[in-house]
Each structure stands twice: as C-alpha cells, then as structure tokens.
VEXGUMAR-480344 format. One record per residue (C-alpha): x, y, z; residue number from 1. Coordinates in Angstrom, 2 decimals, padded with zeros to 5 digits. Layout:
<recs>
+---------+---------+---------+-----+
:      xx :      yy :      zz :   n :
+---------+---------+---------+-----+
:       X :       Y :       Z : NUM :
...
+---------+---------+---------+-----+
</recs>
This chain:
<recs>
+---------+---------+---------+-----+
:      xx :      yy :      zz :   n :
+---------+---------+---------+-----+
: -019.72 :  002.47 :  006.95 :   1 :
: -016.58 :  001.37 :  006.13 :   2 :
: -015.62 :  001.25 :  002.38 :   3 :
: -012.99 : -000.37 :  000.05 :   4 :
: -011.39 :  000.17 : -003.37 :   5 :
: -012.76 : -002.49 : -006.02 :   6 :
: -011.85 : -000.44 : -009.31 :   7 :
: -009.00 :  001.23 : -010.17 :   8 :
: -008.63 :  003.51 : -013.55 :   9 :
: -005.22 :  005.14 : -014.23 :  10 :
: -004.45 :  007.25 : -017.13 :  11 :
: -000.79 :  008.57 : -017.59 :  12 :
: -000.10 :  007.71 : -014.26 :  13 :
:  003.64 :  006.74 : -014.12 :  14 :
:  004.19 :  002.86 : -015.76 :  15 :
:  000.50 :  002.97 : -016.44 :  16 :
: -000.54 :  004.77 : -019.61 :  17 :
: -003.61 :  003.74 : -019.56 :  18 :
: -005.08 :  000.79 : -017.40 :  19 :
: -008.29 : -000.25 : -015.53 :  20 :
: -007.96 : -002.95 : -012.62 :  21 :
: -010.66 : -004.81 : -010.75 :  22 :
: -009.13 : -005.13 : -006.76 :  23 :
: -010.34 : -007.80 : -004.35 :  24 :
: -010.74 : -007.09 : -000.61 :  25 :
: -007.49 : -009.26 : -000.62 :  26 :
: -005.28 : -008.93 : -003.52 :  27 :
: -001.87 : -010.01 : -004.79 :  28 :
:  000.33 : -008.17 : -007.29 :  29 :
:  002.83 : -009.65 : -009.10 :  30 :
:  005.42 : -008.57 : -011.89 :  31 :
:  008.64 : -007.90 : -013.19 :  32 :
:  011.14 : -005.90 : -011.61 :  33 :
:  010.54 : -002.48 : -012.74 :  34 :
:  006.79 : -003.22 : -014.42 :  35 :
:  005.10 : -000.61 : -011.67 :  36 :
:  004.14 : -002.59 : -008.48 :  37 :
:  005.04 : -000.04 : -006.47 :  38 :
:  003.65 :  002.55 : -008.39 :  39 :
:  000.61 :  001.14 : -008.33 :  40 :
:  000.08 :  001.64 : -005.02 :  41 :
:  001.62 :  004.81 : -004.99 :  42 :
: -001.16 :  006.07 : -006.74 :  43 :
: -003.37 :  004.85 : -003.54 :  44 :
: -001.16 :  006.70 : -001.41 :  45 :
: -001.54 :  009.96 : -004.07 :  46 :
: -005.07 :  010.05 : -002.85 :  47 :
: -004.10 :  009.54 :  000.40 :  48 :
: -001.51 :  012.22 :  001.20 :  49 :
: -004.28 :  014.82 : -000.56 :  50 :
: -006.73 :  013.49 :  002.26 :  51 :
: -004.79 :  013.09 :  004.76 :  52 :
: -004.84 :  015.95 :  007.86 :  53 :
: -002.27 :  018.39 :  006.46 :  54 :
: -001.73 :  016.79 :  002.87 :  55 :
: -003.76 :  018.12 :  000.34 :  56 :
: -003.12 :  018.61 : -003.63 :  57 :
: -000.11 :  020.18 : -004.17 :  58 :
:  002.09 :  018.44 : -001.11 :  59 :
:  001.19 :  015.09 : -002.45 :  60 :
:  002.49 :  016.34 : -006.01 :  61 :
:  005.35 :  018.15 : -004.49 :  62 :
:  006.65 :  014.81 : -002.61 :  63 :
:  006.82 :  012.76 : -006.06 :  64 :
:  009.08 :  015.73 : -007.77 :  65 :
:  006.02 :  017.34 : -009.61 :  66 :
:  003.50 :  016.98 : -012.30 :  67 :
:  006.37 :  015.93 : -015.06 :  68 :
:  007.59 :  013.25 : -013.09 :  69 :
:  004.41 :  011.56 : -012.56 :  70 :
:  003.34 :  011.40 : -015.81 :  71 :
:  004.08 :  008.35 : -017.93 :  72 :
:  006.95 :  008.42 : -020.06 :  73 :
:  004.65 :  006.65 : -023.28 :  74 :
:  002.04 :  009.97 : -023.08 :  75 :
:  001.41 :  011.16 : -026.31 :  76 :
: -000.79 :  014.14 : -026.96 :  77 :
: -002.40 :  013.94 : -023.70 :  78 :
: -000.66 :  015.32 : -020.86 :  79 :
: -003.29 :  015.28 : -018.37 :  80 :
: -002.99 :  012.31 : -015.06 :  81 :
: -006.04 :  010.84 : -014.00 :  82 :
: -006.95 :  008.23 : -011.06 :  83 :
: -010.39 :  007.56 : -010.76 :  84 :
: -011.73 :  005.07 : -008.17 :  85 :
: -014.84 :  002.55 : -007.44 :  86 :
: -015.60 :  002.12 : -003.65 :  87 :
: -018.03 : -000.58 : -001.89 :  88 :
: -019.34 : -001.16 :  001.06 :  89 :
: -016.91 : -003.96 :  002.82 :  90 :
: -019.76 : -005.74 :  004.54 :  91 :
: -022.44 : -005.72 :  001.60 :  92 :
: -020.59 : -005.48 : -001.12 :  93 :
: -022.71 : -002.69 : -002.44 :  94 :
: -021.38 :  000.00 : -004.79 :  95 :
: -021.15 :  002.78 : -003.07 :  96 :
: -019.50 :  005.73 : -004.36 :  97 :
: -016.66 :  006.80 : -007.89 :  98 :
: -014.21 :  009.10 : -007.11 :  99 :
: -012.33 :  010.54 : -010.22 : 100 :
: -009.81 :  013.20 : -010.27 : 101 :
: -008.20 :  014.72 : -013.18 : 102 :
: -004.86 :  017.03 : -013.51 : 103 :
: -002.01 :  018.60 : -015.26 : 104 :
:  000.76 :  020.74 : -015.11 : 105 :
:  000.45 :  024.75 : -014.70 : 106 :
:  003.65 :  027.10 : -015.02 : 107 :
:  007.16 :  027.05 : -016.17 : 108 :
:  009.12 :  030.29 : -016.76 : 109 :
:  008.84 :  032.86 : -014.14 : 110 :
:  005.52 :  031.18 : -012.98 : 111 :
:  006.23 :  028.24 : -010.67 : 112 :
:  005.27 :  025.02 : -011.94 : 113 :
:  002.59 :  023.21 : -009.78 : 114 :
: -000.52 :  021.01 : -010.39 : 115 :
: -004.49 :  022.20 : -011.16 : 116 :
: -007.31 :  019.86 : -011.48 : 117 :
: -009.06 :  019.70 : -015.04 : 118 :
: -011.46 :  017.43 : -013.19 : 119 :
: -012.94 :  016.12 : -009.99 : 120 :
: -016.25 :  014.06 : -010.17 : 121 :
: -017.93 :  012.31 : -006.88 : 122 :
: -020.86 :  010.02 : -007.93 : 123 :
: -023.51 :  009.02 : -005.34 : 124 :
: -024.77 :  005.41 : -006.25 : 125 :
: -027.68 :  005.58 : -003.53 : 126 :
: -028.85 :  008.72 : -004.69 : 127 :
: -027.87 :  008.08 : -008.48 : 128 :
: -026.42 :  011.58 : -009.16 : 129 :
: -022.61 :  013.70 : -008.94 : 130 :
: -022.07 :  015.27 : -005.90 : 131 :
: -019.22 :  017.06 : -007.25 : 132 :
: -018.72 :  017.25 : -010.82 : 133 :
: -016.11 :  020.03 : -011.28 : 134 :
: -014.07 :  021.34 : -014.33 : 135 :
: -011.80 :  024.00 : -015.19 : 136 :
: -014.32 :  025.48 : -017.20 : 137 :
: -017.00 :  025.63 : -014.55 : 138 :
: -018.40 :  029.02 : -013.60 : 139 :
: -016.88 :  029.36 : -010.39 : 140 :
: -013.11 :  028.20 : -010.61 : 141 :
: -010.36 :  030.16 : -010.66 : 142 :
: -006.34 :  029.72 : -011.07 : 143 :
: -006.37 :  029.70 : -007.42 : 144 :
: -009.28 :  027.10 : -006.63 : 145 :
: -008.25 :  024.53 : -009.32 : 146 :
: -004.76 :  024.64 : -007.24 : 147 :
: -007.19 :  022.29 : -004.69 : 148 :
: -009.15 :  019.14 : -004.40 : 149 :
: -012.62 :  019.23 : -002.81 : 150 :
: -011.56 :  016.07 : -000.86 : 151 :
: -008.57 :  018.02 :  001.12 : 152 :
: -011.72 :  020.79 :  002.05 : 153 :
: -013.60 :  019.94 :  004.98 : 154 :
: -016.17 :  022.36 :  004.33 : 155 :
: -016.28 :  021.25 :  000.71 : 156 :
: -016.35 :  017.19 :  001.39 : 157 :
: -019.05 :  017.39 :  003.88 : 158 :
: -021.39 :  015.27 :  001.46 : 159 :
: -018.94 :  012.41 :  000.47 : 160 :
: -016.24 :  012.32 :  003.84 : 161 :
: -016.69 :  008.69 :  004.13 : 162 :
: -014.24 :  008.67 :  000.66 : 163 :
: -011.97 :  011.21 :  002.25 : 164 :
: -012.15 :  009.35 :  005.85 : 165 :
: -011.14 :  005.98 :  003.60 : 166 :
: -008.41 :  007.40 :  001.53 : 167 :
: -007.11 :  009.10 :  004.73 : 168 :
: -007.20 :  005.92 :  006.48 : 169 :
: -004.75 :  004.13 :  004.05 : 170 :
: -001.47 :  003.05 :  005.06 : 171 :
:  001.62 :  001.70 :  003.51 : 172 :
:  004.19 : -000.29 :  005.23 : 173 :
:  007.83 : -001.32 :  003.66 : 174 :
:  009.45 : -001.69 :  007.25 : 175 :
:  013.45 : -001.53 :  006.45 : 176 :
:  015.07 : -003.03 :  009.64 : 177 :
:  018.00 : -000.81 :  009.24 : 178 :
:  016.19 :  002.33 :  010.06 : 179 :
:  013.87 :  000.63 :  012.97 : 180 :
:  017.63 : -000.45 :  014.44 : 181 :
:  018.81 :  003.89 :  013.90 : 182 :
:  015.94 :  004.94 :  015.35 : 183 :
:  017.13 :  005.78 :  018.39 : 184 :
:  019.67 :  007.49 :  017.14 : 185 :
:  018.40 :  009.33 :  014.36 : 186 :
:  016.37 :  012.26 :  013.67 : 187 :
:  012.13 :  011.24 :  013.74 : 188 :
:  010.85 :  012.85 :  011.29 : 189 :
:  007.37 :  012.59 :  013.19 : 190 :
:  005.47 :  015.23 :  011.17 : 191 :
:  005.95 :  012.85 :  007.67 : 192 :
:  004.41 :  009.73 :  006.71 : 193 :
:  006.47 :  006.82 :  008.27 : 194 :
:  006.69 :  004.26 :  005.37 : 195 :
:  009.82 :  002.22 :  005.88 : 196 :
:  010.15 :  002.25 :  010.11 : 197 :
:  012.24 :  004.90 :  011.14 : 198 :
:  009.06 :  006.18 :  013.41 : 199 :
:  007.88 :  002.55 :  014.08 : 200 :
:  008.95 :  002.90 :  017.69 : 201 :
:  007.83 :  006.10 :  018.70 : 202 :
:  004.53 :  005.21 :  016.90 : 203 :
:  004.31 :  002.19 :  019.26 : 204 :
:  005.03 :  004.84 :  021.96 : 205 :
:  002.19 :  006.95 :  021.23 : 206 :
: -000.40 :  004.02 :  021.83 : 207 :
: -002.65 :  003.86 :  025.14 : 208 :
: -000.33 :  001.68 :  026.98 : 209 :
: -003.50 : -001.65 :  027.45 : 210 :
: -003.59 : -001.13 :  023.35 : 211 :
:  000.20 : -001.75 :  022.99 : 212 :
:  000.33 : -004.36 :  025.80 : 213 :
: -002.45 : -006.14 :  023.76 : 214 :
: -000.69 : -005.96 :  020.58 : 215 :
:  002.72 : -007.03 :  021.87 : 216 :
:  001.02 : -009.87 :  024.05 : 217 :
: -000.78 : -010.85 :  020.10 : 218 :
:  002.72 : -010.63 :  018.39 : 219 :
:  004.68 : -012.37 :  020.91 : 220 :
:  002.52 : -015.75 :  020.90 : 221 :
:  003.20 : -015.76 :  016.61 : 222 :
:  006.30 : -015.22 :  017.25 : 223 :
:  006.95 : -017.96 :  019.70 : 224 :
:  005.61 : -020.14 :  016.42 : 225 :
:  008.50 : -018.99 :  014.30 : 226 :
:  011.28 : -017.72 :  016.69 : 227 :
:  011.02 : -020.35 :  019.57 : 228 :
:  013.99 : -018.94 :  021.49 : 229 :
:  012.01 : -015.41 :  021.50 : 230 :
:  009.95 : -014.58 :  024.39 : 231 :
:  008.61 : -012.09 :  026.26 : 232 :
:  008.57 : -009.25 :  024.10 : 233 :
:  007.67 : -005.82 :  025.94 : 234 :
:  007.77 : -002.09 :  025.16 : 235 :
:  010.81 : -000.68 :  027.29 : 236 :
:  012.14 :  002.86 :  027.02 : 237 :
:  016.28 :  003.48 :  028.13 : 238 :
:  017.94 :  006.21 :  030.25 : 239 :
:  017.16 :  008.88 :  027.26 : 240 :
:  013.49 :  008.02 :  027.32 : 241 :
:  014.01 :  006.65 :  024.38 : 242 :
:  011.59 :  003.88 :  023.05 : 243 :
:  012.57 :  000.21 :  022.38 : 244 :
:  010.88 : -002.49 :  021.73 : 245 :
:  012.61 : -005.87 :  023.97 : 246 :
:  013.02 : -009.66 :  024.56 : 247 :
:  013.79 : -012.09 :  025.88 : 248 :
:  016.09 : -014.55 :  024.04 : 249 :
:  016.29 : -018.00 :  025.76 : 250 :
:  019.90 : -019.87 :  025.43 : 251 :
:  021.64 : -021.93 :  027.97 : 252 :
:  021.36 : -019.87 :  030.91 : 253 :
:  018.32 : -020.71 :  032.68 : 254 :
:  016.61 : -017.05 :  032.35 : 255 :
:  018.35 : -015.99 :  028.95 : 256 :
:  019.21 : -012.35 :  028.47 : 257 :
:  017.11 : -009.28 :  026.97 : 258 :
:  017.88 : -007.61 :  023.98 : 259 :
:  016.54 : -005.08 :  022.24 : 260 :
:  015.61 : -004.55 :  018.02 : 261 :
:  018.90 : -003.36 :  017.69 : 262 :
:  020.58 : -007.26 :  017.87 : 263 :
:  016.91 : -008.65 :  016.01 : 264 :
:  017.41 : -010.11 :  012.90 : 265 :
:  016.16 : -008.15 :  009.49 : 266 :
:  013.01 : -011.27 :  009.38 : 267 :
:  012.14 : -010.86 :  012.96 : 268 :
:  012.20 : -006.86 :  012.70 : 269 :
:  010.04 : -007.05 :  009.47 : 270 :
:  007.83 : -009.87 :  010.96 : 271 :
:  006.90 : -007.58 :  013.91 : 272 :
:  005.97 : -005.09 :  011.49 : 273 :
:  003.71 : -006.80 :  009.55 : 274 :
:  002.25 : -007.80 :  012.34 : 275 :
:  001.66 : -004.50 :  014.33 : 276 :
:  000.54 : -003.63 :  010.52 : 277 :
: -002.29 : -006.03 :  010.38 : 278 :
: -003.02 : -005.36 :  013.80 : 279 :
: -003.35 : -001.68 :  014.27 : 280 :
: -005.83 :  000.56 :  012.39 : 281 :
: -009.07 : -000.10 :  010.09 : 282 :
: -008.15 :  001.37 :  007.19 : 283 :
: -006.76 : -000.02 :  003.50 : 284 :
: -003.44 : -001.30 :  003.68 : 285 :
: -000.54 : -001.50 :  001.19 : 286 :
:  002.07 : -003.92 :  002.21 : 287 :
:  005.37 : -004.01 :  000.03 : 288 :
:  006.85 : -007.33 : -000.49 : 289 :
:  006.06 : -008.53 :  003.01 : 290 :
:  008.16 : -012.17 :  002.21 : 291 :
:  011.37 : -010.10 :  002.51 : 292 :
:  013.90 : -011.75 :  004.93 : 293 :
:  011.59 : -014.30 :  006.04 : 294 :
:  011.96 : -018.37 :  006.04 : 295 :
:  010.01 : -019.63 :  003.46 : 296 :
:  007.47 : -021.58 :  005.69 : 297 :
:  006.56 : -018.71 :  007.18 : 298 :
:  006.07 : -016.67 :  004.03 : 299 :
:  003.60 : -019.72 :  002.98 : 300 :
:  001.12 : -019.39 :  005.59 : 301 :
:  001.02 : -015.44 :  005.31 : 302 :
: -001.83 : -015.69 :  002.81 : 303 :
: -004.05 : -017.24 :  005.20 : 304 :
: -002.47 : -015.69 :  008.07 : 305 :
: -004.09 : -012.47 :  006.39 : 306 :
: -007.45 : -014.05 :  005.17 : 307 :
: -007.95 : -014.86 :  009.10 : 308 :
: -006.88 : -011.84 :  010.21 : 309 :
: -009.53 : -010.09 :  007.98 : 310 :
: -012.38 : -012.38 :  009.19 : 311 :
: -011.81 : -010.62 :  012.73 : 312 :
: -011.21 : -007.25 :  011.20 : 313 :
: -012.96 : -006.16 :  007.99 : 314 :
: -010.59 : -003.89 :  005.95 : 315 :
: -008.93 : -004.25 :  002.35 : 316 :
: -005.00 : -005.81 :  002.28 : 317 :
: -002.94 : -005.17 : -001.27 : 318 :
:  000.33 : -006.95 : -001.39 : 319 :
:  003.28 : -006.86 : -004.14 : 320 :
:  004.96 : -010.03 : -004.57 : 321 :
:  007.88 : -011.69 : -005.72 : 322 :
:  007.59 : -015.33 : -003.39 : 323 :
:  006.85 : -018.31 : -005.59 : 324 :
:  006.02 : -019.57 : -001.46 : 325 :
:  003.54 : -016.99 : -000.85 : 326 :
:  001.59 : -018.04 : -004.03 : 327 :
:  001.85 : -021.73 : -003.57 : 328 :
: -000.97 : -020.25 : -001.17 : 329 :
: -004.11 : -022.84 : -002.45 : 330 :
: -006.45 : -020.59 : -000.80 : 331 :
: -005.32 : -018.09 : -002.98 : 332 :
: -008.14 : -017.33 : -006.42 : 333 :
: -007.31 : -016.04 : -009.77 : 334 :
: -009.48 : -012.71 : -009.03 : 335 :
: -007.31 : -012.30 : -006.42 : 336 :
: -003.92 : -011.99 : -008.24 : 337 :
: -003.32 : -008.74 : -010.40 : 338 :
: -000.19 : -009.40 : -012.95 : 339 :
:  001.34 : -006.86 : -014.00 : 340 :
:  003.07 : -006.82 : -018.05 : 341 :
:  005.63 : -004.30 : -019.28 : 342 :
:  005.32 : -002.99 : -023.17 : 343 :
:  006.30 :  000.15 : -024.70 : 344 :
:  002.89 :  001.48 : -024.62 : 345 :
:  003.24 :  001.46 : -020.69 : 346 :
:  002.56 : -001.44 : -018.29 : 347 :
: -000.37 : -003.54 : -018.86 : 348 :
: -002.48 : -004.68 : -015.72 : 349 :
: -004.80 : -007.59 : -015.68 : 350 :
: -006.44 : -009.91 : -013.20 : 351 :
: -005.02 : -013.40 : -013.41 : 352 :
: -008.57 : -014.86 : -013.83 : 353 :
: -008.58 : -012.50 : -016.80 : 354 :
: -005.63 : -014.31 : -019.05 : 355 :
: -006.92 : -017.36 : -020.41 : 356 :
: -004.01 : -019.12 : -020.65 : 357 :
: -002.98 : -018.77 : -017.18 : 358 :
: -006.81 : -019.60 : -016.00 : 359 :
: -006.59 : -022.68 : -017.89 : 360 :
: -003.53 : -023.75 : -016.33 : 361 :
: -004.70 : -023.34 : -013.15 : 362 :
: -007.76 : -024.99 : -013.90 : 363 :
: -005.88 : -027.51 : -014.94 : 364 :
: -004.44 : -028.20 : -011.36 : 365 :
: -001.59 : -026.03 : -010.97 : 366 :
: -001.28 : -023.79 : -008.66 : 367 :
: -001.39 : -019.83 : -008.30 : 368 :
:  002.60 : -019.93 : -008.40 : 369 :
:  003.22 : -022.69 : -011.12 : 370 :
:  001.18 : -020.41 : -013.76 : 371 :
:  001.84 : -016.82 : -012.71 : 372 :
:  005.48 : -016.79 : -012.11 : 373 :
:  006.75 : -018.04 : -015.13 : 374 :
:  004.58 : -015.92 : -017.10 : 375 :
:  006.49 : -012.62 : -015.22 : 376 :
:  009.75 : -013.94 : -015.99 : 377 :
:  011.79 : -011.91 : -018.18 : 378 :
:  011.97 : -013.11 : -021.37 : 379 :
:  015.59 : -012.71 : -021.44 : 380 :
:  016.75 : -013.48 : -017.92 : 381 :
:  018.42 : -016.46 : -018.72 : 382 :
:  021.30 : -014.24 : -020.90 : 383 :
:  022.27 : -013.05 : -017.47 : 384 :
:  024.97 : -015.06 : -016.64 : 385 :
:  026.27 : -014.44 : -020.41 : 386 :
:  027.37 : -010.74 : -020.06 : 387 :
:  030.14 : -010.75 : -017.38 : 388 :
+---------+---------+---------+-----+
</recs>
C-alpha cells in the first residue's frame, strides 16, 4: 500500500504557532519571503530523518540546533512541539492511518539538553482503535524511553511500518549547481542526507547501470525540448574514477564536443535534477523552488509536466513557489495551492480554495497567479527603492 500525507497539524513548530493544512497529492506553496515555506516542509523531513535507517529522535533534533530552536518564537505558556499527520491510501483515497507526535525540551545545567516525547499516538482507521497511544505518564516510560519514538523501533513499529516505510521514503531536493559542479572535488559526505547535490553524482553512480541508462536516455529526450544543442547525455567516470555526468554539445563542428556538468549552465544542472527527482524513487517528494534558473516557458509547463508524471507513477509532489509562470498553470485548482500569511501570532496557512476573496477571483476568470500573487506581496515592498 502506498500512502500519502493529506493533513498536516503543527503546533509551535518554527513560523507555525499553531496551524492545520489540508495537502493534495499535488500541492503548491506559496508566500512571502521568510513566511515558513521551507519550514514547512522541514517538518516532513523531521519525521523523516526519525524514520529514516540510522535517524531516529534525537539526530533529527540535533541537526536543527535543538529543541529551543525549533520552537516558535510567538509560544506562550506552552512549550511543547507537536506534528501530527493524516495519511491515505494514494490509489483509494481511503483514510488510512494519524500519526501524532508530541515533545519538549529536557535538561539544561549539568544535564545535557535533548528532546523527550510527551506524546506519540498511531490511530488505525480500519480497525478503529490507537495502536500506540503513549505518554510520559504511562506506566512503562522512563527518562530513557521517552528519549525515543516508536517509529525509529523496528521491533516497536511492527503494527504501523507502512507510516514509518512512508516517512522514510520522503525526499527533498534543492539541487544547488555549485556543489553538483565541486563534487568531484570535494569531500561526499555520503553517510548524510544529500539535499542540495553535492552527492547527486555518486548517487547516480550507485544505480544498476540499465536503471541509470534508462533514466539518462528519459532526461536526455526533455532535454533535447529545451536545450536543442544538448545531446547525448551519458554517465562517464574520469581517470580518478570519479563520476560525471556528460554531453554532447552540438556547434559548428560536425560532431560537437563533450563536456561535462562542470561547463552546464545553473538551469540545465537544476533541470536534470528535477528530473532524476521525479524519476527515481516512490516515495513523497519535497521540491524547493524548482523554477530557479530556468526560462520561463519551461517553468510553465512544469505543473503538468508533474501531473503526467504522477499518472505513470503514483506518489505525492509538494512544491514552494515564487513563479507567477508556474501558476499561470490553468490546470492548476484552488485545493491545490497552500498560501502561506505572516502575523505576529506566527504564520497563518490556508488552502487557496479556503480564502473567499481569492476563490472568487478566480472564479471570476483569473487565474491561479493573477489572485494568489498579489495577495503574498508585501504590503510594503514598494518603499524599497525609497531607503537607499
């Protein structure tokens, strides 16, 4: 069975004080600079470093600089953090499952600070009943077993590890070109999650060689579409054994000359990657501003480019947005676009189909873009050019 995310609750998570988001198996989210897009799906990627084969509780605390720094700066008189999720079954529809998980910060002084879960809660919908429904007052915790989820335990998660499988599946992608082009050069840091591409290549080395051909062979003919002079596109390693990824780059000789990632452009490099991205795996993905360095016309038909893509292979795509283009989209439906609002009670998060007055304007024949992106604006951009 394979499952995705269609509720999300956070509570003191980072931006979100307190917030409760319907997700579509293909969804959009837009805001401000700074209103929490990222940290949105950071709290996807929470549950998935504690699932995740060698993650677990405290690493995925650890990596965001501890309890304290998670926690949203409007918090009041509760401390605690809470994510809880909704998951269905991608072919049916059906509710499936609620994952919830509850914690806070234990230590200070001469006792080292680290997280402990208040809460952890697994509800069944087929059987209609909690399969885990732990608290720190329950008979048989401890200091030392609140330090870890039930989801990181295989021996614990043996009744619900289709939501561990699914959260372990997730991946992000933010491919920087810069660090694809040093890769050669610089340290892999192959034991870590590779979010921005500095282990793109030696990922793409690690594939059964027909899988990679395939994938290459898929990537090349899109980008034939969009890079005309680009062909041939193969997996190569050099002298050091070290991986590349090459083509061929037609000009006036009559068989061009190869080069490698290191001379392709920042859109080509992050192309590629969104397309190995949408290629490779089953799981959730997170993409981050995927418009980045590409032509407009290209960034218009990515919307589609993904709904087709999903027809073939059924698994959930979040995206964060900026691109009026990628919007403009007319395939694109309200439910599908989360929009994200700052205030000083913590970022507000609402599905476009949920605003009236940006329904209405739709409805009224604009389109996706024309009635979201003003409404992110900052009230006060237009002073910019006033202060210098």
């Amino acid at each position: 069975m394979s499952l995705y995310i269609s509720k999300l609750r956070l509570f003191n998570w980072k931006n979100f004080h307190e917030c409760e988001l319907d997700l579509t198996k293909r969804c959009f989210i837009i805001g401000a600079n700074a209103s929490g897009k990222s940290n949105l799906l950071d709290a996807l990627r929470f549950l998935r470093d504690i699932a995740k084969q060698g993650g677990g509780l405290q690493s995925a605390v650890e990596q965001r600089g501890g309890v304290t720094k998670i926690r949203c700066l409007a918090a009041r008189q509760r401390t605690d953090i809470s994510i809880e999720t909704e998951l269905r079954d991608i072919e049916t529809d059906e509710l499936c499952w609620t994952y919830g998980l509850k914690i806070k910060n234990v230590g200070g002084g001469i006792m080292k600070n680290h997280a402990a879960v208040l809460e952890e809660k697994v509800f069944s919908q087929k059987d209609g009943k909690y399969v885990v429904n732990r608290t720190e007052w329950t008979g048989n915790e401890d200091s030392d077993t609140l330090k870890y989820t039930h989801l990181e335990q295989t021996t614990a998660n043996k009744d619900f590890r289709v939501i561990r499988d699914t959260f372990a599946d997730i991946e992000y992608l933010n491919v920087v070109p810069q660090l694809v082009r040093e890769s050669g050069s610089a340290v892999l840091t192959t034991g870590k999650e590779d979010y921005y591409g500095r282990n793109f290549l030696n990922r793409l080395s690690k594939l059964p060689e027909r899988t990679r051909k395939s994938y290459l062979r898929k990537i090349n003919d899109v980008l034939r579409t969009v890079v005309p002079q680009m062909d041939e596109l193969s997996f190569v390693r050099d002298e050091m054994g070290v991986p590349h990824i090459e083509a061929r780059y037609k000009h006036w000789r009559d068989k061009g000359s190869k080069q490698n990632e290191t001379a392709f452009s920042d859109g080509t490099l992050r192309l590629i990657g969104f397309l190995f991205a949408m290629l490779d795996g089953n799981g959730i993905i997170l993409l981050e501003e995927p418009e980045i360095n590409l032509n407009s016309g290209v960034v218009e038909q990515l919307p589609e480019f993904i709904a087709r893509m999903q027809r073939n292979k059924k698994r959930q795509v979040l995206v964060t947005t900026h691109s009026y283009d990628m919007l403009s989209s007319v395939g694109i439906g309200t439910a599908e676009v989360a929009v994200l609002e700052t205030s000083p009670e913590g970022t507000k998060v609402s599905s476009l189909s949920e605003i009236p007055s940006l329904q209405a304007a739709v409805d009224a024949g604009f389109s996706i873009a024309d009635a979201a992106i003003p409404a992110i604006k900052p009230s006060t951009a237009n002073e910019m050019n006033t202060k210098l």
